[in-house]
MARZA-317515 format. One line per 8 residues: number of its first residue (from 1); their letters; for each residue x, y, z of C-alpha. Coordinates in nm, 2 decimals, padded with zeros to 4 digits. Last residue first. Layout:
# MARZA-317515
NUM) a) X Y Z; ...;
END
This chain:
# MARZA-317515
507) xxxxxxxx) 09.37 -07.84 -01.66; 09.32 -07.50 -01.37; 09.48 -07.32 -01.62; 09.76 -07.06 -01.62; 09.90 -07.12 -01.30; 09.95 -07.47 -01.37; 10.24 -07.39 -01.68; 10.42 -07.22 -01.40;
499) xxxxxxxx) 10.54 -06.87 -01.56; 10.84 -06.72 -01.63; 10.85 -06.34 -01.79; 11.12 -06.24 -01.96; 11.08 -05.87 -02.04; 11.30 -05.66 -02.32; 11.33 -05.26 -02.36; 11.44 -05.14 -02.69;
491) xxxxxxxx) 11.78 -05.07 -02.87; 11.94 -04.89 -02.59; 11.85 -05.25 -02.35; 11.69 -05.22 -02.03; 11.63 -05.59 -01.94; 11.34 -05.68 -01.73; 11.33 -06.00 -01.54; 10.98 -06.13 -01.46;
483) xxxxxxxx) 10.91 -06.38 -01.21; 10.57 -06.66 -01.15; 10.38 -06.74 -00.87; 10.07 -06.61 -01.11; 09.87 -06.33 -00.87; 10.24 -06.26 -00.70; 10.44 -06.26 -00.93; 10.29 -06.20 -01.27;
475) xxxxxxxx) 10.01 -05.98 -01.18; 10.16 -05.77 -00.90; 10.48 -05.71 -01.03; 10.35 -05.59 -01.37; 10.11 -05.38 -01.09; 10.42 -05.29 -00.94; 10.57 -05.15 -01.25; 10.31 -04.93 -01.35;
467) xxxxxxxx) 10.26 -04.78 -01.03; 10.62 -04.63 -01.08; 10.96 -04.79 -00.93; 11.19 -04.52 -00.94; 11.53 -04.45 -01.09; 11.41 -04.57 -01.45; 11.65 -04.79 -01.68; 11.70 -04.62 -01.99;
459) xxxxxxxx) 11.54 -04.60 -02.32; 11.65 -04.49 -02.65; 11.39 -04.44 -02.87; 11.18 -04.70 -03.09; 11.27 -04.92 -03.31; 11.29 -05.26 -03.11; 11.06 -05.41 -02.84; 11.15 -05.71 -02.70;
451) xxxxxxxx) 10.87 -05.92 -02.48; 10.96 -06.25 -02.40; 10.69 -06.53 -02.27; 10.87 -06.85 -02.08; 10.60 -07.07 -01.95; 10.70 -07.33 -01.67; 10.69 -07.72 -01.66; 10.98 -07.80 -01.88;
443) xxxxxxxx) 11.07 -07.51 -02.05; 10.76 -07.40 -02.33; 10.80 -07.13 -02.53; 10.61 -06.81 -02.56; 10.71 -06.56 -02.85; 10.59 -06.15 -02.79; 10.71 -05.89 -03.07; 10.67 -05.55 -03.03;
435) xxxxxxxx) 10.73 -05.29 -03.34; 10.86 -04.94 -03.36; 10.80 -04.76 -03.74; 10.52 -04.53 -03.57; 10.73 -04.44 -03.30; 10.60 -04.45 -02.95; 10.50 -04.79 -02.99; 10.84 -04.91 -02.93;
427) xxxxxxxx) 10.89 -04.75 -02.58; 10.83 -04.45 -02.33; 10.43 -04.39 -02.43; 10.31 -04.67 -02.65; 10.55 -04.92 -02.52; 10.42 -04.81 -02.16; 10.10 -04.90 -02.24; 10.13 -05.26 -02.43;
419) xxxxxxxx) 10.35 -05.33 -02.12; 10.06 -05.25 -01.86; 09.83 -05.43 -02.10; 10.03 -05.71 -02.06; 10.06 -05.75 -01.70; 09.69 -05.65 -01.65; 09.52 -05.88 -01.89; 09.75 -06.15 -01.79;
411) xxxxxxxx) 09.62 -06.06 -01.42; 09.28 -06.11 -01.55; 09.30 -06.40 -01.75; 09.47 -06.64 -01.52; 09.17 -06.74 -01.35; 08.90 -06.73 -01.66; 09.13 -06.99 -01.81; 09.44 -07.03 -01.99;
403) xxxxxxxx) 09.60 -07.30 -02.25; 09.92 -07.26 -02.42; 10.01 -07.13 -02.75; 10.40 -07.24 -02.84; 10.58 -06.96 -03.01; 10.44 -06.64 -03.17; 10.24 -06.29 -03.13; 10.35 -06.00 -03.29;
395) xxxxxxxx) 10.27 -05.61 -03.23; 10.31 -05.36 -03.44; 10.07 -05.54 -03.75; 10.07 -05.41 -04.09; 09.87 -05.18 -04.22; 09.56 -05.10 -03.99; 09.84 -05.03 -03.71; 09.76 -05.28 -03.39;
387) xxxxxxxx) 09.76 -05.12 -03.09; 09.38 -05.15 -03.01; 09.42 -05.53 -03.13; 09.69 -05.62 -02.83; 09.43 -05.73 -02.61; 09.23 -05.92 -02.83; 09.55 -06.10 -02.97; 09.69 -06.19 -02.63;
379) xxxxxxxx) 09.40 -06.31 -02.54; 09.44 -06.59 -02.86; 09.81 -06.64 -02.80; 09.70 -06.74 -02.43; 09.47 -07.01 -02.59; 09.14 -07.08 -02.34; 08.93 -06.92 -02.54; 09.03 -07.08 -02.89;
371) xxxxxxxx) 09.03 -06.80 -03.14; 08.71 -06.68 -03.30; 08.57 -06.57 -03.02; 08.20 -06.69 -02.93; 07.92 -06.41 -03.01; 07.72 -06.65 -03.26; 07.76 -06.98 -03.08; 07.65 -06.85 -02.72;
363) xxxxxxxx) 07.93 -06.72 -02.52; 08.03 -06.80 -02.16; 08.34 -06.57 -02.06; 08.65 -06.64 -02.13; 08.72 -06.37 -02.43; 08.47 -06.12 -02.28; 08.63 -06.12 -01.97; 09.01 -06.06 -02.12;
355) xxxxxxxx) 08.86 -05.76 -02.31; 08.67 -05.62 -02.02; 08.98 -05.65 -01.78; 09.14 -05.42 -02.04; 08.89 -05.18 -02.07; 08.95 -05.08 -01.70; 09.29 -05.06 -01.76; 09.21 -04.81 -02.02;
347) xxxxxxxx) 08.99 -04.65 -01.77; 09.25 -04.63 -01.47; 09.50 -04.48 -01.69; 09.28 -04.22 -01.89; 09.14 -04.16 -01.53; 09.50 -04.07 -01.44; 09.53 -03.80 -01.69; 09.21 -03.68 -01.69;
339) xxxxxxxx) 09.24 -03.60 -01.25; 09.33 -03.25 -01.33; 09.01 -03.20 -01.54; 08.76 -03.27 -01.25; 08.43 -03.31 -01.41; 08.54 -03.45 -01.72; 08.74 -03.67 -01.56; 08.42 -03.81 -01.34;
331) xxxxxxxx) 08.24 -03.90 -01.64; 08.51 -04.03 -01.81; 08.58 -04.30 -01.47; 08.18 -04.34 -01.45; 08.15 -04.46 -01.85; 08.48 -04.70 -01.77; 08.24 -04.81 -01.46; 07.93 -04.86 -01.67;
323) xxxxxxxx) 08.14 -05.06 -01.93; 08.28 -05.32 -01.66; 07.90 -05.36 -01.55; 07.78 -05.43 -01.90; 08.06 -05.70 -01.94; 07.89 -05.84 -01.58; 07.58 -05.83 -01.74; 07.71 -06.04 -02.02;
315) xxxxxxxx) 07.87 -06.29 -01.76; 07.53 -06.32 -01.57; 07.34 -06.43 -01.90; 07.62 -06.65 -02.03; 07.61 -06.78 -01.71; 07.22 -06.83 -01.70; 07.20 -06.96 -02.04; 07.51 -07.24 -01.99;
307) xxxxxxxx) 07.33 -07.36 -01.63; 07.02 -07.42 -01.89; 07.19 -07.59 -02.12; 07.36 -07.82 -01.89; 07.06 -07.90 -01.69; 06.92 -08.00 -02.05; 07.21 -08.26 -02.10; 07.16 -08.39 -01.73;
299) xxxxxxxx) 06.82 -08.47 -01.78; 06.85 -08.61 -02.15; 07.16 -08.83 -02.04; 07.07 -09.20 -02.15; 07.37 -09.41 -02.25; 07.46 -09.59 -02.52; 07.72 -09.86 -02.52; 07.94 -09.99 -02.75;
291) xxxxxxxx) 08.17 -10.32 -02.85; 08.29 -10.32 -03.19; 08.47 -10.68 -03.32; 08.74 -10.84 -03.52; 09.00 -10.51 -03.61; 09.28 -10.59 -03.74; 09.62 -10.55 -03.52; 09.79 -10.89 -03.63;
283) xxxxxxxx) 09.73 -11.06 -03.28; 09.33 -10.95 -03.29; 09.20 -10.58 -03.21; 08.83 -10.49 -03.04; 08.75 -10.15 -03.11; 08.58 -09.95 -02.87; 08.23 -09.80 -02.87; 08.04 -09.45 -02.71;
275) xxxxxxxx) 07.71 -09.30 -02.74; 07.60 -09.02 -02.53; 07.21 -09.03 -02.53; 06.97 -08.74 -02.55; 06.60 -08.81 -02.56; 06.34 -08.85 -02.82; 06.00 -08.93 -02.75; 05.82 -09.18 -02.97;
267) xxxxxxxx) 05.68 -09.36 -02.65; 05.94 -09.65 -02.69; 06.23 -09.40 -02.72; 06.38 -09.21 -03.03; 06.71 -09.14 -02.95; 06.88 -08.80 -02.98; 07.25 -08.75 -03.05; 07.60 -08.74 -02.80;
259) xxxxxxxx) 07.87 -08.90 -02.95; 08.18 -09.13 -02.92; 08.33 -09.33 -03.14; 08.72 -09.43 -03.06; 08.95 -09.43 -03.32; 09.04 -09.71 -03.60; 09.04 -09.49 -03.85; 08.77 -09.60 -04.11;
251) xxxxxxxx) 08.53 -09.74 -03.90; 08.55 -09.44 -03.67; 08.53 -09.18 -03.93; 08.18 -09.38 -04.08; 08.04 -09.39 -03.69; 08.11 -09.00 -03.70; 07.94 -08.95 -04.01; 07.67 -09.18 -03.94;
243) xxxxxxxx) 07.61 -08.97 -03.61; 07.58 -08.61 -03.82; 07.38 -08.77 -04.10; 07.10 -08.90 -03.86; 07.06 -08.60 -03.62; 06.87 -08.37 -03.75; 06.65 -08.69 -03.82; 06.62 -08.79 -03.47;
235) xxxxxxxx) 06.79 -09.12 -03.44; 06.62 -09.47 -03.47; 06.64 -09.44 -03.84; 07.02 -09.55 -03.76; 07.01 -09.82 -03.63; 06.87 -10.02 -03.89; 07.19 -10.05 -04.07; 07.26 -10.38 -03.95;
227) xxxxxxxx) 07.03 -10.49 -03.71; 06.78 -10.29 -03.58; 06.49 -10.49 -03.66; 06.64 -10.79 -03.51; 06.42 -10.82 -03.21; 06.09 -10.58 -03.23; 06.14 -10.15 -03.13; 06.08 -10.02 -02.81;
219) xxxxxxxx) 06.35 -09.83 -02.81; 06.43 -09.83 -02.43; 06.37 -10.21 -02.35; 06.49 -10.34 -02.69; 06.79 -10.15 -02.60; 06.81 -10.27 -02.23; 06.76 -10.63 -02.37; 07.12 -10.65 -02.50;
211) xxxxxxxx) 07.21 -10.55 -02.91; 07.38 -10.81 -03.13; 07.45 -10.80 -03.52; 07.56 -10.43 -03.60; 07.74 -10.45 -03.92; 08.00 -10.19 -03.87; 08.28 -10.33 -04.08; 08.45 -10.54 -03.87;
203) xxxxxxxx) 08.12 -10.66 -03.69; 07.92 -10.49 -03.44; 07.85 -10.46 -03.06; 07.57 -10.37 -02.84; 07.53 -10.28 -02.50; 07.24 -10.02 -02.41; 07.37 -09.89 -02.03; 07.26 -10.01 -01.74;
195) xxxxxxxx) 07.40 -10.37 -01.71; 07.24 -10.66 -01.66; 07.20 -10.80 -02.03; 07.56 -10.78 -02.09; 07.61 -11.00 -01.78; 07.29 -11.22 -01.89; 07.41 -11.22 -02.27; 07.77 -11.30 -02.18;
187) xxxxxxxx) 07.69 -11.58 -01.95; 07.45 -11.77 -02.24; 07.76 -11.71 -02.45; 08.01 -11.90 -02.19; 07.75 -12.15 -02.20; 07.67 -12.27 -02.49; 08.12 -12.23 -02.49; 08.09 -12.49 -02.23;
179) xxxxxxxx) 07.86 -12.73 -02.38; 08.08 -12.78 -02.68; 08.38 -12.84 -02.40; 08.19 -13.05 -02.24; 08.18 -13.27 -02.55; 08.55 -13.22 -02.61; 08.59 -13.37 -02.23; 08.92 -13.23 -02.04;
171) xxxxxxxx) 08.85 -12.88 -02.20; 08.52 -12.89 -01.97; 08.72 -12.76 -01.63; 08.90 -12.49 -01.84; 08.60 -12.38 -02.02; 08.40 -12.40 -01.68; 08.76 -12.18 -01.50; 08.68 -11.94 -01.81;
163) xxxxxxxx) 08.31 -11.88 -01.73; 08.38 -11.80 -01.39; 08.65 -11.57 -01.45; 08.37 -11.39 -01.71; 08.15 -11.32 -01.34; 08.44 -11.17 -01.13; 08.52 -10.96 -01.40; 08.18 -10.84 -01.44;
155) xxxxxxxx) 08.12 -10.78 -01.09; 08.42 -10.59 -01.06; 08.35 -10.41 -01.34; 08.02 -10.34 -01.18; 08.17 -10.23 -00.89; 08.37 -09.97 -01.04; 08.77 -10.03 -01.10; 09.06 -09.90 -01.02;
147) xxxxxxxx) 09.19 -09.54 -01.02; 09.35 -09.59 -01.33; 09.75 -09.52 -01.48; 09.79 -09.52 -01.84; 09.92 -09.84 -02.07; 09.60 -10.02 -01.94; 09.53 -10.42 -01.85; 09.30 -10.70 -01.79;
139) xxxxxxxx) 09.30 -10.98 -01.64; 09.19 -11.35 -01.60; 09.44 -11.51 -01.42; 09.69 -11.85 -01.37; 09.62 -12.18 -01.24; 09.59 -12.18 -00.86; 09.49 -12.53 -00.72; 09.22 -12.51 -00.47;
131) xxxxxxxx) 09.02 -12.79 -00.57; 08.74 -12.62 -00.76; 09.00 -12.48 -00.95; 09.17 -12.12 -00.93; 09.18 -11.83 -01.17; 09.26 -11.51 -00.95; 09.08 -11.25 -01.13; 09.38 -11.00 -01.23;
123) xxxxxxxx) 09.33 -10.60 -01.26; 09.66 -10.41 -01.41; 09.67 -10.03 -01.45; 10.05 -09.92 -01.57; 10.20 -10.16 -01.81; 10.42 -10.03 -02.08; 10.41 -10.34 -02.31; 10.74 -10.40 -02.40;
115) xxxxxxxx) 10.95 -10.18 -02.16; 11.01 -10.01 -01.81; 10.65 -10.17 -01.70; 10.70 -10.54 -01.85; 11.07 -10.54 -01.79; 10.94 -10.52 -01.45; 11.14 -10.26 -01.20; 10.82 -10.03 -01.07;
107) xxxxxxxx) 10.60 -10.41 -01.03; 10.71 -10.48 -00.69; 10.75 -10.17 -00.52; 10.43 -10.05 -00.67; 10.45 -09.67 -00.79; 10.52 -09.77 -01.14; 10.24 -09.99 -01.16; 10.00 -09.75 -01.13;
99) xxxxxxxx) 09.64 -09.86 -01.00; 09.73 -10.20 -00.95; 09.42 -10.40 -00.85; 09.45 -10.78 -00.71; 09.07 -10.94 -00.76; 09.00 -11.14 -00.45; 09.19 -11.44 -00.25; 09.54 -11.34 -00.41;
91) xxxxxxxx) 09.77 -11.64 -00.55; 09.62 -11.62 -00.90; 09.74 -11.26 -00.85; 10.13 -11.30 -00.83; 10.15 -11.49 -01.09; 09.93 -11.32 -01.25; 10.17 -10.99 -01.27; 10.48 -11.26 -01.45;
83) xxxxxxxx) 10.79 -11.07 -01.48; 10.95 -11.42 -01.35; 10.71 -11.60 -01.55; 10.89 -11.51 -01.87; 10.60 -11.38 -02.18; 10.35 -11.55 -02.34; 10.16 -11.50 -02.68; 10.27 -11.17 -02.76;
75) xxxxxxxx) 10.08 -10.95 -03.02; 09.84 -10.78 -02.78; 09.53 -10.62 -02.80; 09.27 -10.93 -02.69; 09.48 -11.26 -02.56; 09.35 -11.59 -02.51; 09.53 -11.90 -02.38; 09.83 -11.65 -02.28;
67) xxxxxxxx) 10.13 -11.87 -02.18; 10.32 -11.76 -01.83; 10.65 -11.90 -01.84; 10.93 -12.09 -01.69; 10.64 -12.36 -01.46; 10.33 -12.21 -01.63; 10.12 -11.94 -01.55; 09.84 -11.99 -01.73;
59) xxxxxxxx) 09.70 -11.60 -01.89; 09.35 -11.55 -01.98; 09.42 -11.18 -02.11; 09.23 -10.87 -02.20; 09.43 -10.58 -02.30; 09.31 -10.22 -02.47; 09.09 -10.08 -02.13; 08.73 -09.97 -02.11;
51) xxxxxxxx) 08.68 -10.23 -01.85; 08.40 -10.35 -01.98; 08.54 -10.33 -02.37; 08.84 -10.57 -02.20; 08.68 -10.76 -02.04; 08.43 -10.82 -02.34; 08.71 -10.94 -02.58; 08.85 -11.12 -02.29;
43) xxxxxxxx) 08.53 -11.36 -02.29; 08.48 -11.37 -02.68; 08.81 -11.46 -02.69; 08.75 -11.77 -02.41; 08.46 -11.90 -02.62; 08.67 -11.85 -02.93; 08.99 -12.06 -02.81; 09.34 -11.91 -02.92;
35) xxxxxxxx) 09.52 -12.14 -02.71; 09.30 -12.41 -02.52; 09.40 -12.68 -02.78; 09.74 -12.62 -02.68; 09.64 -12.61 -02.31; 09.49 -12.95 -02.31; 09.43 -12.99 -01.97; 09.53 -13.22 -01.73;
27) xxxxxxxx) 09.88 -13.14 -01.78; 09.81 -12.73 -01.60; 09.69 -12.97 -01.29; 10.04 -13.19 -01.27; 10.22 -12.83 -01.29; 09.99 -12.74 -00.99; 10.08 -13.06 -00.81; 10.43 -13.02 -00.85;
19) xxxxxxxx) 10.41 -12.65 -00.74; 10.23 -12.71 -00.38; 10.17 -12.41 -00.31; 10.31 -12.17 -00.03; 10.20 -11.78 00.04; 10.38 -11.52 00.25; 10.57 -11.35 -00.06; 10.38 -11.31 -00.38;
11) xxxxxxxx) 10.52 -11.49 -00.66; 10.83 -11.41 -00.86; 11.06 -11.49 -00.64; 10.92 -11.89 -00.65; 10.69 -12.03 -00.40; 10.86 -12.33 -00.20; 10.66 -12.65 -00.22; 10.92 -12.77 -00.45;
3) xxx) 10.86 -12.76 -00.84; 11.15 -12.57 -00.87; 11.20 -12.25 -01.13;
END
């Protein structure tokens, strides 16, 4: 690295600084005694917990190195200034967002992206004196790709940069320097102050010593008298032991808390809030600080409810509707004898589709599946339990579950149904010592499921292609862009059927 005029590769192209007088700026101030400062840990501490994102840095870029003064989730202290991200934003004119690193031409190849630290959303505040003189950034940083950030955060960002170019500006004077950090908190508690949410944070343990004015606003309740373990008499008692369990779990793990409980508010009216809080991680990966917020969703949380009662309502009736139409089928096949054998066909099909809707359908807590309703293995199971002996089970289900939803459902109703049918007439099923078994795997992103069926009689390939076979054809290829290969082994009939992994859920 030069100290010419000439920017260096690993700053962004099109601008020119004068590097000697930048290195001169980074002497005037006592970096060392900079490193590790409280005032600015406090400040990356709440970047990061605004930001909802693991790294906070206040990073000087250096003439061979880019030194972090203050650093929240991450062990290094500096790293090369050639893989340097802020040196490249201290040289932008607003915040420089990075969705996805890996897509940006000039980030994809960074040691800092391939390795160490994984970086895939970086935000840095361009950190630059009152005299134009670029020192480094204020960012933050994510392991995951972002879309960027909202308004507030920009706000927010925007708003702590300014508190660490004062801490910068007063680390020349040890008394400004005092005054600074007066500052830097008084900052803090308007920013905090401003936002919509409840902010609060806690100690290690889960002291709570700091709440913004929205609380006080929304509870009602005097300064202080919240503190510590005060917080929680403000929930609705059915509620109490639930959310101190899950703030206990958190505490003791590490892992996010999140929440949704009632809140008693300043008229003594409880109301839904979804609370959330991050942990806050020094150099040795204890935890210093909780940050949270609480937010109010009573109106959304009851438009839930209700939108839940009126589909479980409409998904019942349509159950009822799928039994009135089996009903209509046996009716009808009574009535014209010659046409039993295909309404036996048309109804059991029928009562397939009923199975697969009432596993995905809205259920209240009492009629809910026991199985997960969007597991495959768990349909499967439903639709395979009229086949089942009482035992020992003919059919088998293993192998990697994988998610479905109402989309998917029906035509894996139909394919597997279909199979299930013709085992019980041609295959497996026919004898009473002939088992199925089913095993879905995972390879890459499609679904393999295979179907072999063993101990029943010989089977052979059929010269025609029945109804049966097109709806199999129907359902998996053309309703789930997948393929199915059916092998017409003596011992038993076997299916492979391949799947995309996204036709099966929307997720």
């Amino acid at each position: 690295m030069t100290h010419s005029s000439e920017p260096s590769a690993s700053m962004a192209p099109g601008w020119r600084i004068d590097e000697r007088a930048r290195v001169a700026a980074i002497a005037e101030h006592d970096i060392e005694s900079l490193r590790d400062d409280a005032a600015l840990r406090r400040i990356t501490d709440f970047a990061a917990a605004l930001c909802d994102v693991p790294i906070g840095l206040v990073s000087i870029v250096e003439t061979e190195r880019q030194t972090f003064l203050s650093r929240t989730g991450l062990d290094v202290s500096e790293t090369p200034r050639e893989s340097s991200f802020c040196a490249h934003a201290m040289l932008e004119d607003d915040i420089m967002v990075i969705p996805d690193a890996t897509q940006d031409p000039r980030f994809a190849d960074n040691p800092l992206v391939i390795d160490g630290i994984g970086i895939r959303f970086y935000a840095g505040v361009p950190l630059v004196r009152d005299d134009g003189i670029p020192l480094g950034s204020l960012c933050v940083i994510d392991t995951v790709p972002r879309e960027g950030l909202t308004a507030l955060q920009r706000q927010g960002l925007l708003v702590l940069s300014e508190d660490v170019l004062r801490r910068l500006d007063d680390s020349r004077s040890s008394a400004a320097s005092r005054a600074a950090i007066g500052d830097s908190e008084g900052r803090f508690r308007t920013l905090a102050d401003t936002m919509p949410q409840m902010v609060w944070s806690t100690l290690p343990d889960g002291f709570h010593d700091y709440y913004n004015a929205r609380w006080y606003e929304f509870t009602g309740v005097p300064a202080g008298s919240t503190d510590g373990e005060g917080w929680a008499g403000m929930f609705h008692p059915e509620d109490q032991e639930r959310a101190w369990a899950v703030w206990q779990h958190s505490l003791d793990t590490g892992e996010p808390y999140q929440i949704e409980y009632r809140l008693r508010r300043y008229d003594g009216q409880y109301r839904w809030t979804l609370g959330r809080a991050l942990p806050i991680y020094d150099e040795n990966g204890a935890i210093v600080r909780w940050f949270g917020t609480c937010t109010d969703i009573h109106e959304g949380k009851l438009a839930r409810e209700e939108r839940e009662v009126v589909a479980q309502e409409l998904s019942h009736r349509i159950k009822n509707i799928f039994a009135v139409i089996s009903g209509l089928i046996g009716f009808s096949a009574r009535s014209h004898p010659g046409f039993a054998d295909v309404a036996d066909d048309l109804r059991a099909r029928v009562i397939a589709l009923g199975r697969a809707h009432d596993f995905v359908r809205p259920h209240s807590a009492t009629s809910r599946p026991a199985a997960d309703q969007t597991s495959l293995q768990g349909l499967l199971a439903e639709l395979f339990e009229p086949y089942q002996s009482r035992t020992a089970p003919r059919i088998t289900v293993s192998g990697d579950d994988v998610a479905i939803d109402d989309r998917s459902a029906t035509p894996l109703a139909l394919l597997f149904h279909e199979l299930a049918t013709n085992a019980t007439k041609y295959g497996a099923l026919y004898h009473d010592a002939g088992t199925v078994r089913v095993h879905s795997r995972r390879v890459g992103d499609r679904i393999v499921i295979d179907w072999h069926e063993r101990g029943g009689p010989t089977v052979a390939q059929p010269t025609k292609t029945g109804f049966g076979s097109q709806l199999i054809e129907l359902s998996a290829v053309r309703q789930l862009a997948g393929t199915v290969v059916q092998r017409w082994d003596s011992a038993g009939l076997e299916v492979e059927i391949t799947l995309p992994e996204t036709s099966l859920s929307r997720g």
